[in-house]
N, C-alpha and C positions, 0 to 999 in steps of 0.2 A: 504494500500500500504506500503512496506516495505520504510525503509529509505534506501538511497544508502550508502555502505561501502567501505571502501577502506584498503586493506591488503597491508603488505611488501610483497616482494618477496619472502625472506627465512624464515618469516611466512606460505607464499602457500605450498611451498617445503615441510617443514617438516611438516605441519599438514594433506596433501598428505601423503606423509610415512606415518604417526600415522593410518590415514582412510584408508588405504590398509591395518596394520595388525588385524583389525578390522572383526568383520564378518561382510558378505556381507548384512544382515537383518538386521543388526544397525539400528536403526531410525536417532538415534542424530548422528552419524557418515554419515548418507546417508542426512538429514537435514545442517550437516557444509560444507560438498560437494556440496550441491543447492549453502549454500553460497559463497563458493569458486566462485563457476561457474559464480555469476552474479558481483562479487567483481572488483573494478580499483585495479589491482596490481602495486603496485610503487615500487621501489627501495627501502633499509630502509632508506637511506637517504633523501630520499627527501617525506617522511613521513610528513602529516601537524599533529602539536604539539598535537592538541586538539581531535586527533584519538584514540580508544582503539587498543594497539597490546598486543602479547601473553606479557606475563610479567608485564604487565601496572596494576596496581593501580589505582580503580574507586571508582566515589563516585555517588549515583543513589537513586532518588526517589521512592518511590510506591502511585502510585498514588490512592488516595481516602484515604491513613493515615497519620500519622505525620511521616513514618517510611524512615530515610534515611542510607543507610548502604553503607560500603566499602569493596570490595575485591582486592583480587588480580588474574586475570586471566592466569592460569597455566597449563601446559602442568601433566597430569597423573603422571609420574615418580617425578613430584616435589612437589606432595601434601604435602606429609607428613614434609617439610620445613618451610609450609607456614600457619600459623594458621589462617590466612585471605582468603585463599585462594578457587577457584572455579577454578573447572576442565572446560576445553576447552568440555570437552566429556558430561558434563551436558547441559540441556536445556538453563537455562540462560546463562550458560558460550559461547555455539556457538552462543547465542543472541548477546549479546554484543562485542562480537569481528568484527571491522571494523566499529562502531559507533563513530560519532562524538558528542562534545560537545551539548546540544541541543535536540540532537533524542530520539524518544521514541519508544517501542516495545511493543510488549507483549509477557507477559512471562506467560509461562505454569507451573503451580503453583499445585503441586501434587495430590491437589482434583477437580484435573479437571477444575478449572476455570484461567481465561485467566486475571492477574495484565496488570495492564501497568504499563510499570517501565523508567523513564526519567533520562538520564544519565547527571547529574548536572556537574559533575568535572574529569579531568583526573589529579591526584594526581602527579603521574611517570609514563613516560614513557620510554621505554630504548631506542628508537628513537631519543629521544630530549635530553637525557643524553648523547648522544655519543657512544651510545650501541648498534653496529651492526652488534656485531658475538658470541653474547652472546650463 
C-alpha cells in the first residue's frame, strides 16, 4: 500500500503544466499524474514541515545497506544548478515527492529490482522557509 502524500497547490499547478508538455506514453509522467490524482492538496502555506515538496532537500535510507544519500528534488529546467539534484520526471524523484518524514516506498532501481528506500530527514524545505512563490 502506498503511503498517503500530501502536495502544495502551486506544486499540483505546475507539475500539471510540466505532465501536459510531456508525451502522452510517458510512464513516469502518467505515474506523477496517478500521484497527483490521489494527493491532499494544501495550500503552501499551511504545508506540514516534515513533507517533501518540489525544491526540498532529503535525506533517505536504502534499505538492506548502510547507504544513506541526499538530494534535492527538482523541476527539469533546474538540473543543471543543482549537483545534488533529482529530476521530479525520474522514478525516485515522482516517489518521493509528497512523503513525509517516516514513509517508505519502493523505488524502481534500473535492473529491475524494487529498493525500498525510507525517507529519514527533510533537510529544507521552501514551505517552512517562507518560500511560496518561489
Amino acid at each position: 500500500m502506498k503511503p498517503q502524500i500530501t502536495i502544495s497547490s502551486l506544486d499540483a499547478e505546475r507539475l500539471e503544466d510540466l505532465i501536459g508538455a510531456l508525451r502522452p506514453d510517458d510512464a513516469t509522467g502518467q505515474a506523477l499524474l496517478d500521484e497527483l490524482a490521489r494527493a491532499d492538496i494544501v495550500a503552501p502555506e499551511d504545508m506540514p514541515s516534515d513533507v517533501v515538496t518540489m525544491h526540498s532537500t532529503v535525506r533517505f535510507a536504502i534499505a538492506g545497506s548502510d547507504e544513506v544519500r541526499s538530494l534535492t528534488l527538482a523541476y527539469p529546467k533546474d538540473m543543471a544548478q543543482l549537483p545534488d539534484g533529482i529530476s521530479i520526471l525520474s522514478p525516485i524523484g515522482a516517489a518521493l515527492l509528497g512523503l513525509s518524514v517516516g514513509d517508505t516506498i519502493d523505488w524502481p532501481h534500473p535492473d529491475g529490482q524494487l529498493l525500498k528506500v525510507r525517507l529519514l530527514e527533510v533537510l529544507y524545505q521552501p514551505e517552512r522557509a517562507g518560500e511560496y512563490f518561489r
